[in-house]
N, CA, C and O atoms as CSV, one atom per row, in Angstrom:
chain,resi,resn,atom,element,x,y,z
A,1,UNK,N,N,-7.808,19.647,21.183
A,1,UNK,CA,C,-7.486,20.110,22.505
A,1,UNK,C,C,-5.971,20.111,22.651
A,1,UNK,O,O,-5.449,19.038,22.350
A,2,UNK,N,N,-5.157,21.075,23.045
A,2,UNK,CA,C,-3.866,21.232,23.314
A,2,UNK,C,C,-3.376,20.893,24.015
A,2,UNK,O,O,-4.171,21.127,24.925
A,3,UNK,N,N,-2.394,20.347,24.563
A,3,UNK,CA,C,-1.477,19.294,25.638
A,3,UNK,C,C,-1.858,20.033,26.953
A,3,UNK,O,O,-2.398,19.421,27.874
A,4,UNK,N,N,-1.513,21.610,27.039
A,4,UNK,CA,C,-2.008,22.223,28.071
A,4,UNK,C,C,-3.035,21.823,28.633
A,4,UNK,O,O,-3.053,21.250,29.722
A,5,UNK,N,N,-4.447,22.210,27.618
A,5,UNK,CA,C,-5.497,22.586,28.194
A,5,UNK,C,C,-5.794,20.924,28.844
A,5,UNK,O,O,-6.401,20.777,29.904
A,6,UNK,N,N,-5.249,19.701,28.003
A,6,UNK,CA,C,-5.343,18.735,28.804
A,6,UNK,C,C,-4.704,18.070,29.626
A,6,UNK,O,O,-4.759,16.842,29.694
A,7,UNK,N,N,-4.049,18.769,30.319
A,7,UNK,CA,C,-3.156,18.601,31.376
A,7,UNK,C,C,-4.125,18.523,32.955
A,7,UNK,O,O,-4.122,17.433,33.528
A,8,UNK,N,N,-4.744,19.435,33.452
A,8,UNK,CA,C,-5.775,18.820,34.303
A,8,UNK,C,C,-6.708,18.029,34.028
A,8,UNK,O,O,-7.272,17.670,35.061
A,9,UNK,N,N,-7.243,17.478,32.889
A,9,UNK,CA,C,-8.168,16.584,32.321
A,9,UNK,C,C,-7.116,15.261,32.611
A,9,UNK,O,O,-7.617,14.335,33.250
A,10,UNK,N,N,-6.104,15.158,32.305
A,10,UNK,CA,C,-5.387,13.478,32.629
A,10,UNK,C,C,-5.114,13.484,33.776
A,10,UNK,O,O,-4.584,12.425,34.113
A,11,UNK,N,N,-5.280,14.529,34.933
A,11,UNK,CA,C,-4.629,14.216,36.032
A,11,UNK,C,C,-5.663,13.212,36.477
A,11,UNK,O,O,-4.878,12.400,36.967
A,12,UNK,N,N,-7.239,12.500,36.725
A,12,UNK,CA,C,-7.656,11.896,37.068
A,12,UNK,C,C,-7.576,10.230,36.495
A,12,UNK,O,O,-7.829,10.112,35.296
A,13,UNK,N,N,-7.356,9.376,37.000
A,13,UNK,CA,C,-6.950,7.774,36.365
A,13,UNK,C,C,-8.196,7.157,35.531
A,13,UNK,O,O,-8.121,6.185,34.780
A,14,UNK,N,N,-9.277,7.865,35.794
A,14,UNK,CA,C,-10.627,7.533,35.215
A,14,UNK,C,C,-10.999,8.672,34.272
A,14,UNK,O,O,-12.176,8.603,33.918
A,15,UNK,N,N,-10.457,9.490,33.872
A,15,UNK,CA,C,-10.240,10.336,32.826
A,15,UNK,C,C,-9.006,9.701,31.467
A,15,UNK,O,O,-8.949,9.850,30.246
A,16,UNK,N,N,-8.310,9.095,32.314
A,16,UNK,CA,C,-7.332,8.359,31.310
A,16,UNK,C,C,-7.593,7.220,30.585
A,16,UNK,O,O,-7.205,7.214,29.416
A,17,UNK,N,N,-8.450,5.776,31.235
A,17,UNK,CA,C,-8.653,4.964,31.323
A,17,UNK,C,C,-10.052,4.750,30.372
A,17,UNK,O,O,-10.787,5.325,31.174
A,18,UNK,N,N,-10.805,4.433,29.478
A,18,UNK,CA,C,-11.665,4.819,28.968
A,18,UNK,C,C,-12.428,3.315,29.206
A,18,UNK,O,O,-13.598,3.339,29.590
A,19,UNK,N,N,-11.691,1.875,28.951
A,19,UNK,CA,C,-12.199,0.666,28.987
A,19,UNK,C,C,-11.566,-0.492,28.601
A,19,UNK,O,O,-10.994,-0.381,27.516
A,20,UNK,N,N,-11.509,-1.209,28.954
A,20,UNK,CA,C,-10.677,-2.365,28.954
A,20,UNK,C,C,-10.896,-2.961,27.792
A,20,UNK,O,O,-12.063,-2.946,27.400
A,21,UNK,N,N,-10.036,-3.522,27.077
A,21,UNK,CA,C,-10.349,-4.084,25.453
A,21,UNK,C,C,-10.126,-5.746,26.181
A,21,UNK,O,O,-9.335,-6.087,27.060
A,22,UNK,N,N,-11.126,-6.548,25.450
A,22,UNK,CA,C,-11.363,-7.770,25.796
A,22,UNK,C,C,-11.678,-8.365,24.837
A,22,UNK,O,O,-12.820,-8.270,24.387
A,23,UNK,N,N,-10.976,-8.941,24.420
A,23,UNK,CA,C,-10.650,-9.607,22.683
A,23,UNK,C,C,-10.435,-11.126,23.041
A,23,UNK,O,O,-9.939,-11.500,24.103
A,24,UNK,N,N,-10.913,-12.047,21.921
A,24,UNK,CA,C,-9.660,-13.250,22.139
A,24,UNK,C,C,-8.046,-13.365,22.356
A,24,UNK,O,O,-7.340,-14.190,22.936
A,25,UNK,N,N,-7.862,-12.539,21.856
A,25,UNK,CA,C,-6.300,-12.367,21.616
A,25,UNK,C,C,-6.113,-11.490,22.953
A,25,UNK,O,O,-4.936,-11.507,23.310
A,26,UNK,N,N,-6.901,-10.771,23.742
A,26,UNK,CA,C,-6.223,-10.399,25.086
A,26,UNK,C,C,-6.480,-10.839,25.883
A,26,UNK,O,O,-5.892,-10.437,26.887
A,27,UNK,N,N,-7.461,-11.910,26.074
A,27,UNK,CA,C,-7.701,-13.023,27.311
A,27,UNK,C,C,-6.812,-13.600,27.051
A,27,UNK,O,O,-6.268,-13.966,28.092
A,28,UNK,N,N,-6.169,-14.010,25.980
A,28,UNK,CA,C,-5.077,-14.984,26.269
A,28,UNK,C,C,-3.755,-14.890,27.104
A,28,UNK,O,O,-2.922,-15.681,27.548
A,29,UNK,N,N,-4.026,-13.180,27.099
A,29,UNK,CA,C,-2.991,-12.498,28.156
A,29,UNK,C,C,-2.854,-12.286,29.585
A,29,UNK,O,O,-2.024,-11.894,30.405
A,30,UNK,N,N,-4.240,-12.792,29.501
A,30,UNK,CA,C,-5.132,-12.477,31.227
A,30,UNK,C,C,-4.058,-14.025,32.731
A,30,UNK,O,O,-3.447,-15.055,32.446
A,31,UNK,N,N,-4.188,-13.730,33.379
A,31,UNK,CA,C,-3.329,-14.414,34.389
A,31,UNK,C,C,-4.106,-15.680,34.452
A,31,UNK,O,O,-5.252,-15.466,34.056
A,32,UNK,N,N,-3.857,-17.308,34.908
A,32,UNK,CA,C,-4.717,-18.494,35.074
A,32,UNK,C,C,-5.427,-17.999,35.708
A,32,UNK,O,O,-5.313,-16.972,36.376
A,33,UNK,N,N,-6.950,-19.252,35.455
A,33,UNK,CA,C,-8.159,-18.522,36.415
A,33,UNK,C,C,-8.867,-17.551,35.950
A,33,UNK,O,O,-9.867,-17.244,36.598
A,34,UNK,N,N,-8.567,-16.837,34.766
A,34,UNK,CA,C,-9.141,-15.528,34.238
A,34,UNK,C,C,-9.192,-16.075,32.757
A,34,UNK,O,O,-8.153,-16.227,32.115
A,35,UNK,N,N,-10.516,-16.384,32.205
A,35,UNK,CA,C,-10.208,-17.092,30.816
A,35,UNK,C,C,-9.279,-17.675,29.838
A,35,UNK,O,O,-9.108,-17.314,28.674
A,36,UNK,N,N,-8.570,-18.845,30.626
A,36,UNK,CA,C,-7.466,-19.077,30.908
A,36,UNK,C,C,-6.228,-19.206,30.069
A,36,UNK,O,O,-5.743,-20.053,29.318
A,37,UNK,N,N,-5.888,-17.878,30.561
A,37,UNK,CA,C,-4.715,-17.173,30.289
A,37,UNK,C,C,-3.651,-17.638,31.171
A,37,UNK,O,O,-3.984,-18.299,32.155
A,38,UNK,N,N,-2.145,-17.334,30.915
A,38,UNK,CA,C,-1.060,-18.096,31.729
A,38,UNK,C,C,-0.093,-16.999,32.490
A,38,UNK,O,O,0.600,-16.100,32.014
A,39,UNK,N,N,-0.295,-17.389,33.771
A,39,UNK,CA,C,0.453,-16.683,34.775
A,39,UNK,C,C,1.758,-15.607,34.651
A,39,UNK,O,O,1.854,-14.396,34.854
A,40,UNK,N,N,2.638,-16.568,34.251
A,40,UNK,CA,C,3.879,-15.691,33.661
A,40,UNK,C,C,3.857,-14.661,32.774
A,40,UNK,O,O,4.833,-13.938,32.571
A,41,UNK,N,N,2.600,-14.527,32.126
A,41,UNK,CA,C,2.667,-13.594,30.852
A,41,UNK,C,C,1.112,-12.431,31.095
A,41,UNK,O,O,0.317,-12.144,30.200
A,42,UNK,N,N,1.048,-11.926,32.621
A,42,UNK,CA,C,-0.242,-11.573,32.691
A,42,UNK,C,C,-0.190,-10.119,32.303
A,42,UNK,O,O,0.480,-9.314,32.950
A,43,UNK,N,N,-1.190,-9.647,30.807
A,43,UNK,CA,C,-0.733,-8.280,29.913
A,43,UNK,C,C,-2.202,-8.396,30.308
A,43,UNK,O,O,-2.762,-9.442,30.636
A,44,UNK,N,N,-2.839,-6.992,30.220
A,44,UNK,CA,C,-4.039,-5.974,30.509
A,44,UNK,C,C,-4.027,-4.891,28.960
A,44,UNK,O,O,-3.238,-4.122,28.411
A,45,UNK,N,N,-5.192,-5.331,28.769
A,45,UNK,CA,C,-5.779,-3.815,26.740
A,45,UNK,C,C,-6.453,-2.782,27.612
A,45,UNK,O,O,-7.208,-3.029,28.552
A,46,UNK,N,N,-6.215,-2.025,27.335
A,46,UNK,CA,C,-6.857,-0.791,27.607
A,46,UNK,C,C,-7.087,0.145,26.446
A,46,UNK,O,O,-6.291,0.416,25.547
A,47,UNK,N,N,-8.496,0.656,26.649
A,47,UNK,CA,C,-8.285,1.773,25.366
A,47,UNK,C,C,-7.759,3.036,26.366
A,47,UNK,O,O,-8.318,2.894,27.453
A,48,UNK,N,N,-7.090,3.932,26.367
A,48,UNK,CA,C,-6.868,4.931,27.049
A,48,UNK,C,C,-6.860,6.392,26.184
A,48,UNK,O,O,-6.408,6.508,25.044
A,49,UNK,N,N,-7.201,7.004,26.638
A,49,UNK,CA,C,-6.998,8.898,26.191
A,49,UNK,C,C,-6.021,9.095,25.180
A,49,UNK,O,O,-4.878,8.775,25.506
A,50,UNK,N,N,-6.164,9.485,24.177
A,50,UNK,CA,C,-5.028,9.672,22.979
A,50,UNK,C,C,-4.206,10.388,23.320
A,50,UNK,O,O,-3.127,10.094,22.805
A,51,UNK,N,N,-4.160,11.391,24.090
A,51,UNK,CA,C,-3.022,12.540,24.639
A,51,UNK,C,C,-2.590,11.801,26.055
A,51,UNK,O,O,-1.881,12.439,26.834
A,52,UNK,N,N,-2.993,10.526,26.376
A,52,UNK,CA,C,-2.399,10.134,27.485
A,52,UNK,C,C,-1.107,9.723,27.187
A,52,UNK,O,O,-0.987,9.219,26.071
A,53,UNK,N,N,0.285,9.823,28.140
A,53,UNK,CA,C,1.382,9.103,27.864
A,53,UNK,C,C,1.713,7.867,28.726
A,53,UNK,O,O,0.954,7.413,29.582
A,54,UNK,N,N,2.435,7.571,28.538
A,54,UNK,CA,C,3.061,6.483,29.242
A,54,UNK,C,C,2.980,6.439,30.503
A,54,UNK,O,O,2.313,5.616,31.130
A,55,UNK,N,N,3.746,7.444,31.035
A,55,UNK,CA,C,3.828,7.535,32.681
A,55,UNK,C,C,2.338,8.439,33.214
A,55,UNK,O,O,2.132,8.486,34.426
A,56,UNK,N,N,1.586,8.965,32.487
A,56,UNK,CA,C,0.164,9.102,33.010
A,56,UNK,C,C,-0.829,8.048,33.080
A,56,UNK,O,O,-1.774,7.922,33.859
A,57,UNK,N,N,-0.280,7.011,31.725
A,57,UNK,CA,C,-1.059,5.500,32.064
A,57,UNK,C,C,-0.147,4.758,33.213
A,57,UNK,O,O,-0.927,4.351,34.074
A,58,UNK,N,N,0.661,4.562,33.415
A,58,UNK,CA,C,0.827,3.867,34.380
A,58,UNK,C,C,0.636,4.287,35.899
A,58,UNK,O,O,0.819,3.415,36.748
A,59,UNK,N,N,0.106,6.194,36.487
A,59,UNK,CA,C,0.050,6.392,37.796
A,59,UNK,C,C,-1.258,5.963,37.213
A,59,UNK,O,O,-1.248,4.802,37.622
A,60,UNK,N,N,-2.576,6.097,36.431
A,60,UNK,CA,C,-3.438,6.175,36.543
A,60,UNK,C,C,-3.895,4.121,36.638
A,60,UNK,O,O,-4.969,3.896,37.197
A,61,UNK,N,N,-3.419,3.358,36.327
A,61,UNK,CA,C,-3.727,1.876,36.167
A,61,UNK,C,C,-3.062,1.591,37.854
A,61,UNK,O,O,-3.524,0.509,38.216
A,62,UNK,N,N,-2.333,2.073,38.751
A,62,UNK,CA,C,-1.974,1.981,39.448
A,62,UNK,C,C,-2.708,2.709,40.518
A,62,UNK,O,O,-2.925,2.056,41.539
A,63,UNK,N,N,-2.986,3.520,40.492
A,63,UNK,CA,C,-3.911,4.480,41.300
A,63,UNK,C,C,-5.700,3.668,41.361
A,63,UNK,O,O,-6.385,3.245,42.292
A,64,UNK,N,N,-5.857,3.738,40.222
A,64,UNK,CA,C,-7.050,2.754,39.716
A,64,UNK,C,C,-7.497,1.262,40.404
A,64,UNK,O,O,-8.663,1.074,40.750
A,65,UNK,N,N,-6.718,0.490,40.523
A,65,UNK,CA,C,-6.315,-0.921,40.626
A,65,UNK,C,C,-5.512,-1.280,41.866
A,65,UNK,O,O,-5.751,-2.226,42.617
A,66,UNK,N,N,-4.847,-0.683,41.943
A,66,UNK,CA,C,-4.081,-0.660,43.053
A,66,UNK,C,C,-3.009,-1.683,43.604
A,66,UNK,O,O,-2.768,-2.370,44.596
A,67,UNK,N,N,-2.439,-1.317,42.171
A,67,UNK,CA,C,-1.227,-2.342,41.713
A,67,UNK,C,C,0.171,-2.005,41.286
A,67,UNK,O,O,0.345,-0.789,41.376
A,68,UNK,N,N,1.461,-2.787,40.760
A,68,UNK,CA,C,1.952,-2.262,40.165
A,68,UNK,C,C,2.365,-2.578,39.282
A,68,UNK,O,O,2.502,-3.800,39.238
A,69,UNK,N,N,2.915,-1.675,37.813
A,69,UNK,CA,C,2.989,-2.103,36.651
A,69,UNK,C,C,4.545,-2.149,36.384
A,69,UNK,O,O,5.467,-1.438,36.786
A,70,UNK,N,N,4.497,-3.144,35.638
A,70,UNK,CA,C,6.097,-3.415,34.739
A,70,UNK,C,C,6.278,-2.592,33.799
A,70,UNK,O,O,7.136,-1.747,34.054
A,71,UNK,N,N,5.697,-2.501,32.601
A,71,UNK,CA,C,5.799,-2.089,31.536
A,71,UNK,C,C,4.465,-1.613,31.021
A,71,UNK,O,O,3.378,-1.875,31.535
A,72,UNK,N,N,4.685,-0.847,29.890
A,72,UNK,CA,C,3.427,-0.828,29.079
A,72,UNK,C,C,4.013,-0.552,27.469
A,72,UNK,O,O,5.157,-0.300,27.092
A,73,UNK,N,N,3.020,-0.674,26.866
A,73,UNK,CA,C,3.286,-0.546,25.575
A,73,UNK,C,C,1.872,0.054,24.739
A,73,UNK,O,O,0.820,-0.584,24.687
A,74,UNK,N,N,2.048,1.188,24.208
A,74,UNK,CA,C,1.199,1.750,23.430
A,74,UNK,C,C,1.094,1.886,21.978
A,74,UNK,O,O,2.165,1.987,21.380
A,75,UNK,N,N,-0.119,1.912,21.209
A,75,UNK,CA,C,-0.536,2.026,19.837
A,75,UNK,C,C,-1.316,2.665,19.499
A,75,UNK,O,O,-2.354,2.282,20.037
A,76,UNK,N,N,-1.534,3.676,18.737
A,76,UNK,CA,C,-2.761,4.485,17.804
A,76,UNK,C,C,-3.165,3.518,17.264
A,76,UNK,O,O,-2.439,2.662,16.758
A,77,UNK,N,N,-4.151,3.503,17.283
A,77,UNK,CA,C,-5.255,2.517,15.888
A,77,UNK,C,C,-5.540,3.881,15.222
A,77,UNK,O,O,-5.801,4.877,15.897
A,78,UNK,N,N,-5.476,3.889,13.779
A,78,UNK,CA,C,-5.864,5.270,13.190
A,78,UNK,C,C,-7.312,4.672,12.931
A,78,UNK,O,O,-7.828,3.641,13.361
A,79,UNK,N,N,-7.923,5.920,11.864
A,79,UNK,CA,C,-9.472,5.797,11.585
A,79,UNK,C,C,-9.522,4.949,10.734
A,79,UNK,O,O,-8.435,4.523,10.342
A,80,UNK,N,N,-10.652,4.439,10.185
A,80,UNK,CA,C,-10.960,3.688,9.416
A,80,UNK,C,C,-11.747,4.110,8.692
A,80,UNK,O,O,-12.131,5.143,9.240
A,81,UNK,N,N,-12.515,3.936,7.349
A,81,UNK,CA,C,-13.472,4.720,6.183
A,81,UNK,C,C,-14.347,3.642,7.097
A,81,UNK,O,O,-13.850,2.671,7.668
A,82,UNK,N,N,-15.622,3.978,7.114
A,82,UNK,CA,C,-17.134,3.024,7.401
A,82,UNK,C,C,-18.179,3.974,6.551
A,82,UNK,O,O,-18.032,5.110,6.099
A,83,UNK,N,N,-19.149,3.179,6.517
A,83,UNK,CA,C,-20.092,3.779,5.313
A,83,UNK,C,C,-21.264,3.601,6.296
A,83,UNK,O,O,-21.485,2.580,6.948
A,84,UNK,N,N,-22.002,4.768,6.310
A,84,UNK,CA,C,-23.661,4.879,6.725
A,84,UNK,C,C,-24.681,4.612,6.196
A,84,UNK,O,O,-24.796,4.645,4.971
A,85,UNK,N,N,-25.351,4.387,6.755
A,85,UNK,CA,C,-26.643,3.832,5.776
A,85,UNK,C,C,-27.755,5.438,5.963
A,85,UNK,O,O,-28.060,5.778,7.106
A,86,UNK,N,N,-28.137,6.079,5.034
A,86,UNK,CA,C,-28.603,7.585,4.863
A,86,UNK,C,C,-30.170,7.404,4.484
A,86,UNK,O,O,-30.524,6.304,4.059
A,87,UNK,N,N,-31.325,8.673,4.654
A,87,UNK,CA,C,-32.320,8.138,4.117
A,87,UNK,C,C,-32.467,7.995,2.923
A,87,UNK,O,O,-31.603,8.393,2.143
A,88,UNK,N,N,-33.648,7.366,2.484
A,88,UNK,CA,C,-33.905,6.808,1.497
A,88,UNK,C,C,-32.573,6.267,0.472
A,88,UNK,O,O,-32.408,6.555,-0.714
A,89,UNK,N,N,-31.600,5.293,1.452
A,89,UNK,CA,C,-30.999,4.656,0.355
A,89,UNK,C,C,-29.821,5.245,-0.039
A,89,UNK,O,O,-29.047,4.520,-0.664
A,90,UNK,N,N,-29.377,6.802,0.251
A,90,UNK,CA,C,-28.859,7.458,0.215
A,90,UNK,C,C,-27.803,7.084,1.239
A,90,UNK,O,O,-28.057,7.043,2.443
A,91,UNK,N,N,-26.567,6.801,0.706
A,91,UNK,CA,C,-25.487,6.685,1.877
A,91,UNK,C,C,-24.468,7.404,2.395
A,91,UNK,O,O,-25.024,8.286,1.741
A,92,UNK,N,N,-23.573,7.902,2.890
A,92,UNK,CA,C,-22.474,8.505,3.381
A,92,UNK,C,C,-21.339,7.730,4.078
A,92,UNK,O,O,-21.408,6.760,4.832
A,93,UNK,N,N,-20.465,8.295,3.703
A,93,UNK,CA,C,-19.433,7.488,4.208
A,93,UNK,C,C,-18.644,8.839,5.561
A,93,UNK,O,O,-18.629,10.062,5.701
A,94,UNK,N,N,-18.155,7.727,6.213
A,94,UNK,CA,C,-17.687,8.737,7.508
A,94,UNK,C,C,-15.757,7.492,8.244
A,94,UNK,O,O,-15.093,6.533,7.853
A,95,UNK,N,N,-15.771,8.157,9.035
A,95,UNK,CA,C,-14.621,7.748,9.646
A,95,UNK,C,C,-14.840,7.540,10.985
A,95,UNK,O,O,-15.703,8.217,11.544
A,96,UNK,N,N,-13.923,6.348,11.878
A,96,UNK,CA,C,-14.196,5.934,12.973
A,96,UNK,C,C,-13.395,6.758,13.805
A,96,UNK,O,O,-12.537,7.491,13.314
A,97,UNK,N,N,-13.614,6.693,15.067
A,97,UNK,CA,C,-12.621,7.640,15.861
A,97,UNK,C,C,-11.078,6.813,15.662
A,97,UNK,O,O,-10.676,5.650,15.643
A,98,UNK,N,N,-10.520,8.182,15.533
A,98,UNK,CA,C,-8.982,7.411,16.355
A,98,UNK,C,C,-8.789,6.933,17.772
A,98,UNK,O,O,-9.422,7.630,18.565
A,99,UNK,N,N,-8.217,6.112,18.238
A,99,UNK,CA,C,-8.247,5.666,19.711
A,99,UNK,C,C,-6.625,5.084,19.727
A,99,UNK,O,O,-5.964,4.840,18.718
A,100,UNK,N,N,-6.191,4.936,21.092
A,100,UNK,CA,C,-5.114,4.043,21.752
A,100,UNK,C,C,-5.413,3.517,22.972
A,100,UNK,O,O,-6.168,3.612,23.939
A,101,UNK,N,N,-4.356,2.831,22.438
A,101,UNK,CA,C,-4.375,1.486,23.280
A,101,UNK,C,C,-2.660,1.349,23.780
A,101,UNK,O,O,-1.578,1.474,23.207
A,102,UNK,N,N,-3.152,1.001,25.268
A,102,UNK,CA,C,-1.825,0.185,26.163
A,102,UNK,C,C,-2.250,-1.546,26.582
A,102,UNK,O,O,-3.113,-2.359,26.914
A,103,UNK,N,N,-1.011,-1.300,26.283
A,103,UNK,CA,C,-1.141,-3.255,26.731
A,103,UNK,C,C,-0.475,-2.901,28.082
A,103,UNK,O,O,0.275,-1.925,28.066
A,104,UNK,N,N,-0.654,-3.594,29.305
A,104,UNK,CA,C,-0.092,-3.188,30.538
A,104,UNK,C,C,0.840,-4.022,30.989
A,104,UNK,O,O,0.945,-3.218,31.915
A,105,UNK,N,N,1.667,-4.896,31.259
A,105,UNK,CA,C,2.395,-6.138,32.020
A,105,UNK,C,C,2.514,-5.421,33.618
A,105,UNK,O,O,3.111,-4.362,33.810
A,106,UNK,N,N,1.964,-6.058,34.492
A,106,UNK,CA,C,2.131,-5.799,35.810
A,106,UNK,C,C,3.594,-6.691,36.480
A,106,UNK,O,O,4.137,-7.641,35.917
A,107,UNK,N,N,3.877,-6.276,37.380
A,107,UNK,CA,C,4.943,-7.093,38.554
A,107,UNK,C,C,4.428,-8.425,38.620
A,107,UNK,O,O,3.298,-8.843,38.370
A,108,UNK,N,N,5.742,-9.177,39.108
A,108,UNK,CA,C,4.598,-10.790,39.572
A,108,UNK,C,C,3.901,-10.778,40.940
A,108,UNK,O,O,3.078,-11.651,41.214
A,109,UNK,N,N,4.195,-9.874,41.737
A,109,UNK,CA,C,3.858,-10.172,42.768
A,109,UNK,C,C,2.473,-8.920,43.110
A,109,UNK,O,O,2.273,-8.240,44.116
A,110,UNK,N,N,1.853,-8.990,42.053
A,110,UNK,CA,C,0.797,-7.457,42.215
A,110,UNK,C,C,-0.056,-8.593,42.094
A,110,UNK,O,O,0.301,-9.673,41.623
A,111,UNK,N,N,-0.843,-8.407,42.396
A,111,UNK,CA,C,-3.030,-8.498,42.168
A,111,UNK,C,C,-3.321,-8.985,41.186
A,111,UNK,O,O,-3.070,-8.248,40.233
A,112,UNK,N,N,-3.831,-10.089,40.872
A,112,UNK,CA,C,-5.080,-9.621,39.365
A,112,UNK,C,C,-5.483,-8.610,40.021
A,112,UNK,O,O,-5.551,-8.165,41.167
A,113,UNK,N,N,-5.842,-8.268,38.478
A,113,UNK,CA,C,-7.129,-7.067,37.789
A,113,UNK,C,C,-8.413,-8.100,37.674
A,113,UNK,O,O,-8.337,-9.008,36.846
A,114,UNK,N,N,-9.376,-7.995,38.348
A,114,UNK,CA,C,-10.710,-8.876,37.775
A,114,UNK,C,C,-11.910,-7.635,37.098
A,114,UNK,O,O,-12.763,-6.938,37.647
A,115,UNK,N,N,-11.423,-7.808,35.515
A,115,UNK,CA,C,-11.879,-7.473,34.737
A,115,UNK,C,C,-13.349,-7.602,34.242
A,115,UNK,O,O,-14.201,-6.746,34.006
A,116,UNK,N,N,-13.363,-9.256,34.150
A,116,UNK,CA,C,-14.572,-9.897,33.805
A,116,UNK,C,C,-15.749,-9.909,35.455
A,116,UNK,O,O,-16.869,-10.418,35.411
């Protein structure tokens, strides 16, 4: 799909936003009180839209939530080889989607996000 044609497809924040990644390693990011994670350092995973950018994730986590954000920081996870299990024994191998991800840091004085 071409940047164009997805240009009205990101204008919605729930078109951008696909699901919150909830890992050990990102609760630890979560604000006290929220699987306890520490205040000063409260970061949000998101998987978001691969053609999403920066400033379309942040009206859309803001629009969404109804908060505001500091920063963000984004990553491609590329594909990965995974292998199928085929009939009779017969296998295939295939690839996982590509996806990204923003880590979010909000203001101190915004909202939790209650995720969980």
């Amino acid at each position: 799909m071409s940047r164009r044609r997805a240009g009205n497809l990101l204008k919605d924040p729930y078109s951008i936003l696909r699901r919150p990644v909830l890992t050990e390693k990102t609760h630890a990011g979560l604000p006290a009180g929220q699987a306890g994670g520490h205040e000063d350092r409260a970061r949000y995973t998101f998987d978001v839209h691969v053609k999403a950018t920066k400033p379309e994730i942040k009206r859309a986590i803001e629009k969404a939530f109804d908060v505001k954000v500091a920063s963000i920081s984004t990553m491609i996870v590329k594909p990965r080889k995974k292998n199928f299990r085929g009939l009779g024994g017969r296998g295939s191998q295939g690839l996982t989607r590509q996806r990204k991800k923003a880590v979010v840091r909000l203001t101190k004085n915004s909202k939790v996000i209650d995720l969980i």
